[in-house]
Structures are given as structure tokens and as C-alpha cells.
N, C-alpha and C positions, 0 to 999 in steps of 0.2 A: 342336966346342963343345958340341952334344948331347951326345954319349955322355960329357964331362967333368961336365955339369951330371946326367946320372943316377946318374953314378959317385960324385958330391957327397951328392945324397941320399940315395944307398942308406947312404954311410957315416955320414954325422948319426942314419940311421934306427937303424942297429946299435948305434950309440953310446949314443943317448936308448933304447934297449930297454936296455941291458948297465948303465947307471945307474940304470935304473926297477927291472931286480931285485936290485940291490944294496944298493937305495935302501930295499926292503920286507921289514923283517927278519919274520921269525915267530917270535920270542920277543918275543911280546905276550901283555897278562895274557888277552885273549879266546883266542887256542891255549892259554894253561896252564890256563884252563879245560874246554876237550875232553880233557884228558887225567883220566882215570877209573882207580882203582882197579881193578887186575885187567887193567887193557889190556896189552897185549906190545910188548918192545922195538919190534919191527915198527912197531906201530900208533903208538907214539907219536913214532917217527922219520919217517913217513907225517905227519905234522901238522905234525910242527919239524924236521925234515931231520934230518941227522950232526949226534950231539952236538960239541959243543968239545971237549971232555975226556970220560974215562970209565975206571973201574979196578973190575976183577971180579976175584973170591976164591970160588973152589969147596971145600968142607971136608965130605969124607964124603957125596958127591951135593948136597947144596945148594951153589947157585948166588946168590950178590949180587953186585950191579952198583951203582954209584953213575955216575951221568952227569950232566955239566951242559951247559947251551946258554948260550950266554952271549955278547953285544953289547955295545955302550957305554952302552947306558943301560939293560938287565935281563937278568938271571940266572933260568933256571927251572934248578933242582933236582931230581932223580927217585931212589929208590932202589929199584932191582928185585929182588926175590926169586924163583928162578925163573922168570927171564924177563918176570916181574907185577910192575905195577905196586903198589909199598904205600904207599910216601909221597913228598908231592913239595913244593916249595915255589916259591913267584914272589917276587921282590924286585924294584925298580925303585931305579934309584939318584937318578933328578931328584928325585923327589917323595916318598922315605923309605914307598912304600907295599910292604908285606908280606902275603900272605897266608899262614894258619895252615896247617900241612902236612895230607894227608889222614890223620884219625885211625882205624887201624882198631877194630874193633866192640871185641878184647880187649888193644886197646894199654895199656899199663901207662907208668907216670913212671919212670925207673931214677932 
């Protein structure tokens, strides 16, 4: 009867852990905030894990990446050039909030 009642809570305990991290996404607007111009795929997979999706195009040694992370309820947005990051964007779908991508210093409007 002991060893049923510890074999009881060890498995609630795995359970309540295995729902608490699946429960805590990190594509929240505070991680799309750490992420910083010039940071490396590395470093921003370090903050928000494996993107969701991602499609890279090399043309003459240049390197773009486009990656998203993406839950039910936010989408960060990232586009790497050479591995750096240049622009990124946060959308949230409850609440319709957006922020403006990172502009670099000689970004131009096509």
C-alpha cells in the first residue's frame, strides 16, 4: 500500500511538471524583446527554443533565413542575414497588439 501511494505521487508529480512546461510558452512580447539586432540564430533560439517553421536562401555567399515561433495566441517573426539578426516582428492574436519590426540605421521603404 506504501509503495502504491509513492508510485501515485511520483506520477501526479511528472504529470504537474510535464503540464507546467508546456503550460509556459516563450513566445511572449518580454523574449521578443531580448532579442536584439545583430544577435545569432544561436542566441535567439537560446531565448525561444526551435523555431516553428524556417526557410533559408544562400545566393553568392549570402545567407537569409526567415524563422517563426509561433503558439495560439503569438507569432515572433525573425529575419537573419548572415546568421544576424535584422528584423523581427511580435504579433499577439487576443489583443490585435503589434510591434514595429527592428529598423536598421540604412533601411530604406521599397
Amino acid at each position: 500500500m506504501k509503495q502504491l501511494k509513492k508510485t501515485l505521487i511520483r506520477a501526479i508529480l511528472v504529470i504537474a511538471t510535464i503540464s507546467l512546461l508546456f503550460a509556459c510558452s516563450k513566445i511572449t512580447q518580454e523574449n521578443s524583446d531580448k532579442i536584439k539586432e545583430n544577435m545569432t540564430m544561436k542566441d535567439v533560439i537560446a531565448i525561444l527554443g526551435e523555431p516553428t517553421s524556417s526557410e533559408s536562401i544562400n545566393i553568392a555567399g549570402i545567407a537569409g533565413t526567415s524563422a517563426v515561433w509561433k503558439d495560439k495566441n503569438a507569432e515572433i517573426d525573425i529575419q537573419f542575414l548572415n546568421d544576424r539578426v535584422i528584423v523581427k516582428a511580435f504579433s499577439k492574436e487576443s489583443d490585435g497588439i503589434s510591434n514595429e519590426p527592428i529598423k536598421r540605421k540604412n533601411q530604406r521603404k521599397v
